[in-house]
DRENMARFI-194752 format. One line per field, with one value per residue (C-alpha): y, z, x; residue number from 1. Coordinates in steps of 0.1 Angstrom, whole numbers, plus 5000, padded with zeros to 4 digits. Layout:
% DRENMARFI-194752
c2: (Y,...)
c3: (Z,...)
c1: (X,...)
pos: (NUM,...)
***
This chain:
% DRENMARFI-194752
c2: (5000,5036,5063,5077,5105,5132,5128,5150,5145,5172,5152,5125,5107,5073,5081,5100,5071,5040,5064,5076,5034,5028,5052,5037,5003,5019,5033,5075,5089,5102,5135,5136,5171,5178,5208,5191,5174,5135,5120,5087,5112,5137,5126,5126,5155,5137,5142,5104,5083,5047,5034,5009,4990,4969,4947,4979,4995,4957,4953,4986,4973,4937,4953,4976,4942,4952,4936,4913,4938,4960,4928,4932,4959,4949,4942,4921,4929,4910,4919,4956,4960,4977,4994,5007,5028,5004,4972,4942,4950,4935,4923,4926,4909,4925,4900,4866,4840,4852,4887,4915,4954,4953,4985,5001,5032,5055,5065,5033,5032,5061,5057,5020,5036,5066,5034,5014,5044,5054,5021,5023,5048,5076,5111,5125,5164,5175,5209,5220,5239,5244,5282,5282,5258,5265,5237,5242,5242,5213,5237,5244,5266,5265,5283,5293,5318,5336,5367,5344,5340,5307,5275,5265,5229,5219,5185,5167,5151,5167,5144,5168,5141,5171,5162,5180,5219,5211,5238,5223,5222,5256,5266,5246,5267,5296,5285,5288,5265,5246,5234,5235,5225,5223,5209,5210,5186,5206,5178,5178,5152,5145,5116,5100,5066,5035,5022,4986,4964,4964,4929,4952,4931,4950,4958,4952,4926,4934,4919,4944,4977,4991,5020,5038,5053,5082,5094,5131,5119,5089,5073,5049,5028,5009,4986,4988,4966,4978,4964,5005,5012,5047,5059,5095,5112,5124,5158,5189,5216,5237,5231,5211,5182,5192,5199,5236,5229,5210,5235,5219,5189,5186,5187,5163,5135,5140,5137,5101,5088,5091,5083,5059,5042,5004,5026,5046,5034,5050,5086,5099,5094,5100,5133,5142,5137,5157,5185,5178,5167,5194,5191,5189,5193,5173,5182,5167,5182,5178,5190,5187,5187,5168,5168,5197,5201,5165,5174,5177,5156,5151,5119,5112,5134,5165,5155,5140,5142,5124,5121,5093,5070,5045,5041,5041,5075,5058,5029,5052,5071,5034,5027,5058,5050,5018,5025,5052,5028,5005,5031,5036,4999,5007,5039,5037,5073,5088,5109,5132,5098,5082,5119,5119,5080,5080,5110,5103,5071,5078,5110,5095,5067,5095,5112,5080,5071,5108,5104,5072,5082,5109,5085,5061,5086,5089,5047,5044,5077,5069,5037,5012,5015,5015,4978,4982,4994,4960,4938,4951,4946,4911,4903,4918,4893,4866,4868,4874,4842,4826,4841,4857,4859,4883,4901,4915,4942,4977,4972,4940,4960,4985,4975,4935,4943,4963,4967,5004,5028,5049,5008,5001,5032,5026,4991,5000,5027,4999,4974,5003,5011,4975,4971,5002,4982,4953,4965,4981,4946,4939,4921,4925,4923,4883,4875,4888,4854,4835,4822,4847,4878,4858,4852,4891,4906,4879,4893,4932,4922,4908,4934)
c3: (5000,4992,5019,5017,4999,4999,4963,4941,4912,4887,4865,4873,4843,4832,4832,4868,4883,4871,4885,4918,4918,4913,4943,4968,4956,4964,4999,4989,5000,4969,4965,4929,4919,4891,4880,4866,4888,4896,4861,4883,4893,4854,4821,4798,4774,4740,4728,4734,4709,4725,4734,4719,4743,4736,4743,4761,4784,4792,4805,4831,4847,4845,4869,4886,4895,4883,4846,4855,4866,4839,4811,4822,4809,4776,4741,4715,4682,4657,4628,4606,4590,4559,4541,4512,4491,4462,4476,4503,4535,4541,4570,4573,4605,4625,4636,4642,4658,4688,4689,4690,4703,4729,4726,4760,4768,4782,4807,4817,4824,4837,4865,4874,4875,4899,4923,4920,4926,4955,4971,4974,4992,4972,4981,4951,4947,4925,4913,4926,4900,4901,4890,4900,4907,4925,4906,4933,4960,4947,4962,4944,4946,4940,4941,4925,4896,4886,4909,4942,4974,4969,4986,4992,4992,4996,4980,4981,4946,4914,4886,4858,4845,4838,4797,4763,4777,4811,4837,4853,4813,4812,4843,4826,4792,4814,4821,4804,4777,4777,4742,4732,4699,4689,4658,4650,4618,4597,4608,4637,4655,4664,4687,4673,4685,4672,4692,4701,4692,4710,4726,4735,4708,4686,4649,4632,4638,4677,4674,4643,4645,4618,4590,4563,4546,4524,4514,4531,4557,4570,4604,4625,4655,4684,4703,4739,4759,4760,4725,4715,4693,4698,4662,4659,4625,4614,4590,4576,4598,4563,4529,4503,4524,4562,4597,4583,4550,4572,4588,4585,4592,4552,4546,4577,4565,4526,4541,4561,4530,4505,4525,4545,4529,4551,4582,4568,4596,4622,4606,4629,4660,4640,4628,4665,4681,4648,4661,4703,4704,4699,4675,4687,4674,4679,4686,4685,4713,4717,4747,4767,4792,4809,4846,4868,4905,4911,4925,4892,4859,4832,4827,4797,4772,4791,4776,4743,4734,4695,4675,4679,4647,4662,4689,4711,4732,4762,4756,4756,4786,4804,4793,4809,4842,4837,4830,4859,4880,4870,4878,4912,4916,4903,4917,4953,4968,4937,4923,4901,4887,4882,4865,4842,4829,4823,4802,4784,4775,4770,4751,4719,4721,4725,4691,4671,4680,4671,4641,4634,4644,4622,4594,4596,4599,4557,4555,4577,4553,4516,4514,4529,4501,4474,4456,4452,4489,4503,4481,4496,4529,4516,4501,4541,4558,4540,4538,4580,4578,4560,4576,4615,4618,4587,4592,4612,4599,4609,4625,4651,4663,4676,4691,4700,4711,4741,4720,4715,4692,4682,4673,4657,4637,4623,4610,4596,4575,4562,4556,4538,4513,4507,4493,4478,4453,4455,4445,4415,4398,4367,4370,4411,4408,4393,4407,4444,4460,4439,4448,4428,4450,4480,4468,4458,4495,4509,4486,4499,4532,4528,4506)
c1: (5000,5011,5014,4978,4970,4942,4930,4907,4892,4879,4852,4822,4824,4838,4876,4867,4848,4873,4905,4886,4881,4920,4929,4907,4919,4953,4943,4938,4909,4895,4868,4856,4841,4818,4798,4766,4738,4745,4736,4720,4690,4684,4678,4709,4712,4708,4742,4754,4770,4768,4804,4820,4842,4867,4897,4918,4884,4884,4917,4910,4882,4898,4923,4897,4877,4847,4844,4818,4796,4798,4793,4759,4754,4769,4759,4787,4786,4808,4801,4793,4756,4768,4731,4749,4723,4709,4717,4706,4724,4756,4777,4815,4832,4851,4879,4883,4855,4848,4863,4837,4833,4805,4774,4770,4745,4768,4743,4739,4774,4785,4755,4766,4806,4795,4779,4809,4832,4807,4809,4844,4851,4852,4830,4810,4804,4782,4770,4803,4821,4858,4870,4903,4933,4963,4988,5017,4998,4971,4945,4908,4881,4849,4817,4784,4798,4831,4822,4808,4826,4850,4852,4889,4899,4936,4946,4976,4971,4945,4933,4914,4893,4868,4868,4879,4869,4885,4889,4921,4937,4927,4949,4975,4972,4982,5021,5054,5060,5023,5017,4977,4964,4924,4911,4867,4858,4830,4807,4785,4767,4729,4711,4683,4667,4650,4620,4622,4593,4558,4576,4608,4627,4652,4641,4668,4698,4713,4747,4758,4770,4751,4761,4741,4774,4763,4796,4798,4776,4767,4739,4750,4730,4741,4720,4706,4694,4659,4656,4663,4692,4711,4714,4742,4741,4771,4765,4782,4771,4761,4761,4734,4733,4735,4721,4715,4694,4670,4645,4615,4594,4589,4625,4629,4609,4620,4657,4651,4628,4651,4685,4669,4639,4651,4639,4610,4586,4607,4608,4582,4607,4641,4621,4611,4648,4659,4640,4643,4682,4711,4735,4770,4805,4835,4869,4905,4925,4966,4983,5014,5029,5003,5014,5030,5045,5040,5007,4986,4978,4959,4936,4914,4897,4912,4946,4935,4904,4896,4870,4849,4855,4875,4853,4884,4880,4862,4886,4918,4910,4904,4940,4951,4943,4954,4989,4985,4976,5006,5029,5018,5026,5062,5069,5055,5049,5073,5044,5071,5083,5048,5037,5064,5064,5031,5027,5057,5047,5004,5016,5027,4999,4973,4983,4982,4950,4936,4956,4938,4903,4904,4910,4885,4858,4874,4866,4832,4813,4823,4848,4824,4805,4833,4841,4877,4878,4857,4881,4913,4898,4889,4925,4938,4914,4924,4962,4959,4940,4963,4996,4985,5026,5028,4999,4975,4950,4950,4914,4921,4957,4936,4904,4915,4946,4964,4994,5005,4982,5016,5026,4991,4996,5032,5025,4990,5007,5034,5005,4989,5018,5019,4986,4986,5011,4987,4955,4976,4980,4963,4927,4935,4895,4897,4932,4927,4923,4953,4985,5000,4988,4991,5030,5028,5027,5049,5078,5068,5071,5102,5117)
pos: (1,2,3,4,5,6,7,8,9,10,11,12,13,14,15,16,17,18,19,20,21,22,23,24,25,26,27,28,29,30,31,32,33,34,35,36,37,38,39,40,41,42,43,44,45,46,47,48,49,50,51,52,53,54,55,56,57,58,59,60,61,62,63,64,65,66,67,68,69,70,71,72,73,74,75,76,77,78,79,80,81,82,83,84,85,86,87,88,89,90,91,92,93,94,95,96,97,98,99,100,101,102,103,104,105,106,107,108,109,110,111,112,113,114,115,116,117,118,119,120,121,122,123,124,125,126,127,128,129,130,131,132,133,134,135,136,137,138,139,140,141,142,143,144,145,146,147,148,149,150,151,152,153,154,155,156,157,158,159,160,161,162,163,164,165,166,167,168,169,170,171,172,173,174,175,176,177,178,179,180,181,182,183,184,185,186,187,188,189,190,191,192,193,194,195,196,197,198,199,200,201,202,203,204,205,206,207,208,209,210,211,212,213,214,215,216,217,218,219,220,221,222,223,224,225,226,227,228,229,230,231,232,233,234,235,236,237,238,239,240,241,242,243,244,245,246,247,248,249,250,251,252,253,254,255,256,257,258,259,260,261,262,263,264,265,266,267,268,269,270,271,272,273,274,275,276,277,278,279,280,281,282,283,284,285,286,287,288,289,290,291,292,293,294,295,296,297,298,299,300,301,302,303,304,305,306,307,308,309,310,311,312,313,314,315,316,317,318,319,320,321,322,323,324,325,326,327,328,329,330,331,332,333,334,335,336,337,338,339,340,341,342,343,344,345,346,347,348,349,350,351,352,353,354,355,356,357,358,359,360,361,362,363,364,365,366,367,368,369,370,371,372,373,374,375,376,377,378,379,380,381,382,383,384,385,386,387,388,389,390,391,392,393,394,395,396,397,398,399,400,401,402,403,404,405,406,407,408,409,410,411,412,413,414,415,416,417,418,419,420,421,422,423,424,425,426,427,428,429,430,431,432,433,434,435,436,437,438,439,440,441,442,443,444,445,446,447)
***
């Protein structure tokens, strides 16, 4: 056991609750501060996009020992439900037998991670918003608004866990040498919901992640338990095609029928959360140092927050605290050491997979949908089958693996200029599952 610590922690949500979990495992007594109301008693806002977790958010709560618990709450899919415009829908799989990403309500979640944090030990503080922090001195304040009398509060560790606009980053922006980057896609985000059956089944298959790729914009849904499936549409903010060019009911309904006509008898409610849920932008944010005085650090979305294509952000910030966590087991009371390895280490992964969610929001929109695309991914697939020691697609590194994203990254760029020479081949298109391609990528490698 470490020498105990009085912890806080600036942020409620999933990254908060699994570290405020971690401390008390590790004896701290931990206070975790939030400015909005306790989620577990309002309704959430209508700007989720169900979670996808996967091998690495599996690992952390392996370690936080509460895995089983949160299964329950859980939904595999194996597989992509590709409704490509024109044509049957089609499913894609997204690993090996038995590997899958698993759909999980992040309200759901985030209420059953605020018990288990609660039952632990650790306090919860909420509608408590934090204007100030004093890094040397690990002290905060809070109180009801800027110009209010403020609460102080002295620490002798801060975790800003508080997400991508986070008030403890923004003390950070303010010293010496603080490098801050900020990048907003022109797309936007909206919430929309399918119904479940009058029997509470689910109306279309609930072990797919399902797409309706539309090139410059696509809709995805998730499945819930409830036999409900979380749809987010993904849009340009303006243009022909966007969240702007639809104003009215009209416009609403001729937009789902002809871009959706497979789910036409659930335009009422698409067009009603169209109209009732805000639409939302999404940011890539880069940052470092991470960690100062070795009293203060950065966990989760505060210190890289992506863009959601990879369905890794949840999944990352889980990995934070897990290597955290595994520095505290190295490092002992050293906080200065455990600061510093960990955001040398995370800082590097954190890019690659911003880098790489950025990316395949490129291959979910338009190049599901493209032939030559689905038969390079078919040619991948198959050589992996055929030689797992030579290759190992992009895809499965990331989400079915705890290996390094700034590793995942490297070798999917490789693998990439490699079959960019492959699907350059004559007749690729009749050829792609013959000896001679097969013999084709073998002498790349090796070259």
């Amino acid at each position: 056991m470490q020498k105990e610590k009085d912890v806080a922690i600036v942020g409620s949500g999933l990254v908060g609750s699994l570290l405020a979990i971690f401390l008390r495992k590790q004896g701290h007594k931990v206070t975790v501060f939030d400015r909005r109301p306790d989620v577990r008693k309002v309704q959430f806002s209508g700007r989720s996009i169900n979670l996808a977790m996967s091998n690495r958010g599996w690992k952390a709560l392996r370690e936080a020992g509460i895995e089983d618990e949160i299964r329950d709450l859980a939904l595999p899919l194996d597989k992509r439900a590709m409704h490509v415009e024109g044509q049957e829908v089609y499913f894609q799989k997204y690993g090996e037998e038995g590997e899958a990403i698993y759909s999980i309500s992040r309200g759901v979640l985030n209420r059953k991670m605020i018990d288990l944090a609660e039952s632990a030990g650790a306090e919860f503080r909420f509608e408590e918003k934090i204007w100030d922090v004093d890094m040397e001195k690990a002290r905060l304040y809070t109180g009801e608004s800027e110009k209010s009398v403020w609460k102080e509060y002295q620490f002798d560790l801060i975790f800003g866990a508080d997400g991508a606009f986070s008030r403890v980053r923004h003390k950070m922006q303010r010293q010496s040498r603080f490098n801050y980057s900020q990048h907003f896609i022109d797309v936007g985000y909206k919430e929309l919901t399918i119904l479940a059956n009058e029997d509470g089944s689910h109306k279309l298959d609930n072990s797919s992640f399902h797409i309706w790729p539309r090139g410059n914009f696509m809709l995805i849904a998730m499945p819930n338990l409830d036999g409900t499936f979380t749809c987010t549409l993904f849009m340009p903010f303006e243009g022909e095609t966007s969240f702007e060019s639809i104003k009215t009911e009209q416009q609403a309904d001729a937009f789902f029928e002809n871009y959706f006509p497979d789910i036409k008898e659930e335009i009422s409610n698409l067009k009603k959360d169209f109209f009732k849920n805000p639409t939302s932008a999404m940011v890539t944010i880069k940052c470092f140092p991470w960690s100062y005085f070795d009293k203060i650090t950065l966990v989760g979305d505060s210190a890289h927050a992506i863009v959601p294509f990879y369905g890794q952000g949840m999944n990352a910030g889980f990995e934070d605290i897990s290597v955290l966590n595994e520095k505290i087991n190295k490092y002992g009371n050293d906080w200065q050491q455990i600061f510093e390895e960990y955001q040398t280490e995370r800082k590097p992964n954190a890019d690659a997979i911003a880098e790489l969610s950025y990316r395949n929001f490129m291959e979910m929109s338009s190049k599901t949908a493209d032939p030559m695309f689905l038969l390079r991914k078919k040619i991948e697939k198959k050589f992996a089958q055929e030689h797992p020691e030579l290759w190992a697609p992009l895809y499965s590194r990331v989400t079915f693996s705890d290996k390094a994203y700034s590793e995942a990254l490297k070798i999917g760029d490789y693998q990439r200029g490699i079959m960019d020479q492959v699907m350059k081949i004559p007749q690729i298109e009749e050829k792609w599952d013959s000896k001679e391609i097969e013999d084709k990528i073998i002498d790349l490698i090796k070259k």
